[in-house]
C-alpha positions as CSV (number, residue, x, y, z in Angstrom):
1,X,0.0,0.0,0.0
2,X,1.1,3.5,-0.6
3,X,2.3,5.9,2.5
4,X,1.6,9.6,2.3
5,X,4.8,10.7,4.1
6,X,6.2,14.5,5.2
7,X,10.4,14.9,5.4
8,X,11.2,16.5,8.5
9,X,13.8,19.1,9.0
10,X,16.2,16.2,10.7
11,X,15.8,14.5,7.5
12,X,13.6,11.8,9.2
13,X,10.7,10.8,7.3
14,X,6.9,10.9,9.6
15,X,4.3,9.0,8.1
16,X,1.9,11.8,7.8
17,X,-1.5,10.1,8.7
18,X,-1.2,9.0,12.1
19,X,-3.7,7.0,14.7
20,X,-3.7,8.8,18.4
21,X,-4.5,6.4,21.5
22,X,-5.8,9.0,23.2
23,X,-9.5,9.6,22.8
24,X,-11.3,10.8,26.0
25,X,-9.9,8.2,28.1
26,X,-11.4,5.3,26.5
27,X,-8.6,4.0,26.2
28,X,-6.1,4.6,29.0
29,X,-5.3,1.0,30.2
30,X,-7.3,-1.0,28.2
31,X,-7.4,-4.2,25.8
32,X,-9.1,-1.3,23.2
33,X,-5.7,0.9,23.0
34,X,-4.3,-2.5,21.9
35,X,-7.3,-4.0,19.6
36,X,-7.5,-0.4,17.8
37,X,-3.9,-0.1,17.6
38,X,-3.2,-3.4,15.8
39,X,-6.0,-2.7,13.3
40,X,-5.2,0.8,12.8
41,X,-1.3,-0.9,11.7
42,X,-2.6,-4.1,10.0
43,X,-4.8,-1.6,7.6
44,X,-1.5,0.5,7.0
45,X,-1.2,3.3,9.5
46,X,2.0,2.8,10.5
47,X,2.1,5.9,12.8
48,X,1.0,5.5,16.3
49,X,0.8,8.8,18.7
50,X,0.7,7.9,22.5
51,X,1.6,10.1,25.8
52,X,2.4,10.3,29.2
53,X,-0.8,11.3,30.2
54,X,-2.9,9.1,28.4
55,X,-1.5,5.9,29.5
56,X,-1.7,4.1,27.0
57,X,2.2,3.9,26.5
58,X,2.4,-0.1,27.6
59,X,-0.9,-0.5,25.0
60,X,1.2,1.2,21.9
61,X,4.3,-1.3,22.7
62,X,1.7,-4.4,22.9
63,X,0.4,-3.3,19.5
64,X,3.2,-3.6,18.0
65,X,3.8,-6.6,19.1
66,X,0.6,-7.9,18.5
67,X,0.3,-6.6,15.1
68,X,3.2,-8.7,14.0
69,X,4.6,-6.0,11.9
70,X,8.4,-5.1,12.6
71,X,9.1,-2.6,15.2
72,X,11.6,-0.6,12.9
73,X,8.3,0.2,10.5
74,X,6.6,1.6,12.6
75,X,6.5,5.3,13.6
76,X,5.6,6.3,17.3
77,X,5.2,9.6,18.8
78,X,5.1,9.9,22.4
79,X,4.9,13.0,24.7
80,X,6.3,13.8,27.7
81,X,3.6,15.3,30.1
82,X,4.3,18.8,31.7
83,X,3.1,17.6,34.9
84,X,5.0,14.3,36.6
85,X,1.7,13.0,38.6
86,X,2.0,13.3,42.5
87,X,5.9,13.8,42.8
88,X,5.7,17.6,41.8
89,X,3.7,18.6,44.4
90,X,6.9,19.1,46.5
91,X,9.9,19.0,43.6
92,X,10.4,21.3,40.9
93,X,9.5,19.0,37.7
94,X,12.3,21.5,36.0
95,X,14.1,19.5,37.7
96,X,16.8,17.2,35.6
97,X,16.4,14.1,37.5
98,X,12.3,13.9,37.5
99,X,12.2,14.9,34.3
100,X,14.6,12.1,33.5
101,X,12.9,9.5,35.6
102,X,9.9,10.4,33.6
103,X,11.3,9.5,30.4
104,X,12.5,6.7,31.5
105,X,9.3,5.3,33.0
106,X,8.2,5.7,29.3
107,X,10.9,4.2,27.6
108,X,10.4,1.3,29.7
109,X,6.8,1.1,29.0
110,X,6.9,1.3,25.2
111,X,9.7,-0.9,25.5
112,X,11.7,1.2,23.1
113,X,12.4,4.9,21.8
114,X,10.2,6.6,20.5
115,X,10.6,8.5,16.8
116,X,9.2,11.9,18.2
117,X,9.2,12.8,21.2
118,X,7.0,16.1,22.2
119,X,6.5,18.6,25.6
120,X,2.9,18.3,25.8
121,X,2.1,21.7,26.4
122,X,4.0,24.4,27.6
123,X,2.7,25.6,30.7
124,X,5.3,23.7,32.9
125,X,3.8,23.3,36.4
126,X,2.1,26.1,38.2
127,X,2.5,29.8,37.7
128,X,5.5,29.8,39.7
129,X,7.4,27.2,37.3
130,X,6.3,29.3,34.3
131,X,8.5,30.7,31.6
132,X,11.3,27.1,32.6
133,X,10.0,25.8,29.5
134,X,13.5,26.2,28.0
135,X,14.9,24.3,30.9
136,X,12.4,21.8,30.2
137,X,14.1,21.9,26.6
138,X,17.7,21.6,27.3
139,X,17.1,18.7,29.6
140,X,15.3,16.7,26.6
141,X,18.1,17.9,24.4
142,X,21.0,16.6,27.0
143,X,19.2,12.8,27.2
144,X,19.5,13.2,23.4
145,X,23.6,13.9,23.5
146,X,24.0,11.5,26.4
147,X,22.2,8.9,24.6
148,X,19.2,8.3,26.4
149,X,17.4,9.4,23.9
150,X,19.7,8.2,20.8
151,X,18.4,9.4,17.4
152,X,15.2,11.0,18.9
153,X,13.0,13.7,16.7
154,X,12.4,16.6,19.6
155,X,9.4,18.9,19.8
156,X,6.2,20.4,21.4
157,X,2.7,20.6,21.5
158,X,0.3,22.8,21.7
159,X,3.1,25.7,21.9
160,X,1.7,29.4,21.3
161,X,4.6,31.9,19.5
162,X,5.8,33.1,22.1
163,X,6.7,29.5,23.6
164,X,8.1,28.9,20.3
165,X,10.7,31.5,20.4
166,X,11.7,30.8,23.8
167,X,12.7,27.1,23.0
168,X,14.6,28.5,19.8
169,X,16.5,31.0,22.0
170,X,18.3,28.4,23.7
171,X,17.7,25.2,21.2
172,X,21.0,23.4,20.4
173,X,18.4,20.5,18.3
174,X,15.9,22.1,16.4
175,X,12.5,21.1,17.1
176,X,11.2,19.7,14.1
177,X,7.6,19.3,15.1
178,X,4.5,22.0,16.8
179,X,1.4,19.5,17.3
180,X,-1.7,21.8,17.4
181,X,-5.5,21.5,17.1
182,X,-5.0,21.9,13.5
183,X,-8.8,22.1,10.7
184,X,-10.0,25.3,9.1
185,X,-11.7,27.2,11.4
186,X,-8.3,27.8,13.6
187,X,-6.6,28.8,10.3
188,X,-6.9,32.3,10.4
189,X,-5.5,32.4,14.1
190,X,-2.7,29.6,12.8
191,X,-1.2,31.4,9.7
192,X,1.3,33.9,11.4
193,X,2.2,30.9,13.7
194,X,2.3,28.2,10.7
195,X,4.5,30.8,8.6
196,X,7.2,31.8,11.8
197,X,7.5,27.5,12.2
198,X,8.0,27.1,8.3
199,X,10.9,29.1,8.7
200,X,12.8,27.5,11.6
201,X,12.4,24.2,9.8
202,X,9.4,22.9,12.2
203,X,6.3,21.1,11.0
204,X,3.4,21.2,12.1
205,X,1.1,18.7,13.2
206,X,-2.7,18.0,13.7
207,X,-4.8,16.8,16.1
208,X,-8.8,17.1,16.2
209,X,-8.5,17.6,12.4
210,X,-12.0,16.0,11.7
211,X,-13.8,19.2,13.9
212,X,-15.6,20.8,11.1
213,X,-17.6,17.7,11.1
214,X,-17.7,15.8,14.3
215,X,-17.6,19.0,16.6
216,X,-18.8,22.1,15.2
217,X,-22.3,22.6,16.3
218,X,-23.8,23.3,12.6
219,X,-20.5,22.0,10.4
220,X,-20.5,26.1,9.3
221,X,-19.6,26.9,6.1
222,X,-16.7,24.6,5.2
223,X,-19.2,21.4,5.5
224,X,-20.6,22.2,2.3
225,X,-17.6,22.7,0.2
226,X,-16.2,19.1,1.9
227,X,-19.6,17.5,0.5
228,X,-19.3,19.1,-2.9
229,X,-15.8,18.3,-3.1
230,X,-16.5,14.6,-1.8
231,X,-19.0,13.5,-4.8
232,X,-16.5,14.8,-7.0
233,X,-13.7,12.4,-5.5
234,X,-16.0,9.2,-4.8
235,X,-15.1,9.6,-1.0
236,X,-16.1,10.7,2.6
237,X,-16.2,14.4,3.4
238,X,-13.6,13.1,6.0
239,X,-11.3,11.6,3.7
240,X,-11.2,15.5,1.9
241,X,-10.5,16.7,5.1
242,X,-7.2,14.9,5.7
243,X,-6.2,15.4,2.1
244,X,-6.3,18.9,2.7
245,X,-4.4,18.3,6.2
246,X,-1.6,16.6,5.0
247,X,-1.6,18.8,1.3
248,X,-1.2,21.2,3.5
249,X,2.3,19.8,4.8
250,X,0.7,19.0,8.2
251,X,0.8,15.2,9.5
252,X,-3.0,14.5,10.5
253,X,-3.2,12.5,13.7
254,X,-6.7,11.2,14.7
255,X,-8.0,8.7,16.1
256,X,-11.1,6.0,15.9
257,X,-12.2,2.8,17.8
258,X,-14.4,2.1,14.6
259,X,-12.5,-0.3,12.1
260,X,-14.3,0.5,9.6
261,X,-13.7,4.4,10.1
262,X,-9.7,3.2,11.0
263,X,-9.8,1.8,7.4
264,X,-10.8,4.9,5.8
265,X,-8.4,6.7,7.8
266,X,-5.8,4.2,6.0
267,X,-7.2,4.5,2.7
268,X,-6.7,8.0,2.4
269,X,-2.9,6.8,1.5
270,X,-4.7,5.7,-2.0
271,X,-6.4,8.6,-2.7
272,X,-6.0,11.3,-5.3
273,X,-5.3,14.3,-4.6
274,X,-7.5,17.3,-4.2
275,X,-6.7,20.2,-6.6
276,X,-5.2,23.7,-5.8
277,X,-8.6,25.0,-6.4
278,X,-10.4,22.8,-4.0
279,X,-7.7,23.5,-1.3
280,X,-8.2,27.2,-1.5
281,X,-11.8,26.7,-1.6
282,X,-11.6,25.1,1.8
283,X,-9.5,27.8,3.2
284,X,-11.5,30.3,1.8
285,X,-14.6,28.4,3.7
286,X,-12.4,28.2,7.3
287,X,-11.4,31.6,7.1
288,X,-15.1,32.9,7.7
289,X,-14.7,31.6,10.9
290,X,-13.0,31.1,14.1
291,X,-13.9,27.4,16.1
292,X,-11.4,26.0,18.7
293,X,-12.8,22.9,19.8
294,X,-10.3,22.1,22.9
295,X,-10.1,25.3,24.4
296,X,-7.8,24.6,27.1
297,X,-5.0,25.4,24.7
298,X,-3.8,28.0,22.5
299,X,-6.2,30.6,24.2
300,X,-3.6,32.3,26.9
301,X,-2.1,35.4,25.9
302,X,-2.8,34.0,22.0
303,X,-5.9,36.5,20.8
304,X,-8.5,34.8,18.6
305,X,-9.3,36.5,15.6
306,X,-11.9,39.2,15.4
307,X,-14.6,35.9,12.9
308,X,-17.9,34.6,14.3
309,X,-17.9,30.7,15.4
310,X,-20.3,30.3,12.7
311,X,-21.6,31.8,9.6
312,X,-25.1,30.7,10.3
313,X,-27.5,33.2,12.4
């Protein structure tokens, strides 16, 4: 089967549709992070995105396994969370050695390195720890030259501009990835953002990148363009959204318990793609509005733009 793929600025290759074990919860500890995961491989999504804080680490490494397909084809993403559980209520978790043992809990649990690994956010404990998020940096980067973290990708989620910058003040690794809530409606917001990263060599990543259709109250107006352009291609509205994700130069991370909806998700590999014209039509249709779905992130100090949520009165 074909792989959609996106080079890196490290010269790695990243599949660039990738299945996320982390969907509400569901999945933390169970037998589904492992069923979904082997399915979402066996139909040819050879990208699996896990994390600290959604547990499902052990679940990615039994996949694998269980999946039967080698370890070294397979491309996983994990992300170190900015808070270490109960052990930061009295130490700093700037601190080299937590922020070490926590890496090393996850190494042991995905019983190998991981491709990417990511800071999960970057509000690093409470307000006092704020603005350490270079510390936080330097520490990943030194279990990189010690070895630790041997031929690791490095980079950060859910990171505002300002966060950016601070990390490339100090960076001796570039970061090669920014994963964001990533669909239309936050493009107007994005653009500035998604231009600044293009030029320091740092792709950008999607998660949520199905919202115009499974979270926007109405769909607004891109859902319309997605249905025209979807009879035209003999697909899912859903499959024209992650064309235009990863079109776009954006690897598409999602995620499904459905295996019929995971084979979709793979089968967007085979597609063809959409046309220039189509992609600016679905710009054009995002740009009308402004719809953050997870709005814990990217809100602080990061002014939305002056667009409605919807279209429709």
């Amino acid at each position: 089967m074909p792989m959609r793929t996106i080079k890196l600025s490290d010269g790695k290759v990243i599949p660039a549709l990738g299945w996320g074990n982390g969907s509400g919860g569901i999945m933390r500890n169970s037998d589904k992070a492992v069923d979904c995961g082997v399915t979402a491989l066996k139909a040819g999504i050879l990208h699996i995105d896990t994390a600290q804080y959604y547990e499902t680490e052990a679940e990615t490494a039994e996949a694998i396994v269980k999946s039967g397909i080698s370890r070294d084809k397979v491309w996983i993403t994990d992300k170190a969370r900015e808070i270490l559980a109960m052990k930061l209520t009295t130490v700093s978790q700037t601190e080299p050695g937590v922020i070490r043992e926590a890496v090393l809990e996850s190494l042991a649990k995905l019983d190998t390195r991981p491709d990417l690994l990511l800071i999960h956010n970057p509000f690093v404990g409470d307000a006092a720890n704020q603005g350490k998020i270079a510390e936080f940096w330097r520490i990943l980067e030194d279990m990189v030259f010690d070895g630790t973290l041997h031929n690791v990708s490095l980079g950060f989620s859910n990171f505002r501009p300002q966060d950016v910058k601070e990390v490339l003040k100090v960076a001796r690794i570039n970061p090669v990835v920014n994963q964001l809530e990533f669909h239309p409606y936050v493009l107007a917001q994005l653009e500035p953002l998604l231009e600044y990263q293009k030029k320091n060599g740092i792709t950008t990543e999607a998660y949520g990148p199905l919202t115009p259709l499974l979270r926007h109250p109405t769909g607004g107006p891109v859902k319309p363009v997605l249905e025209r352009i979807a009879r035209a291609h003999g697909c899912d509205p859903a499959s024209v959204l992650y064309l235009w994700t990863v079109q776009k130069g954006v690897v598409a991370v999602t995620t499904s318990t459905n295996p019929d909806n995971i084979k979709k998700i793979a089968d967007v590999n085979s597609l063809p793609d959409l046309t220039a014209d189509e992609i600016k039509q679905i710009d054009d249709a995002g740009k009308q509005v402004h719809f953050r779905y997870y709005k814990e992130h990217m809100t602080k100090d990061y002014p939305a733009p002056d667009l409605p949520e919807d279209t429709k009165q």
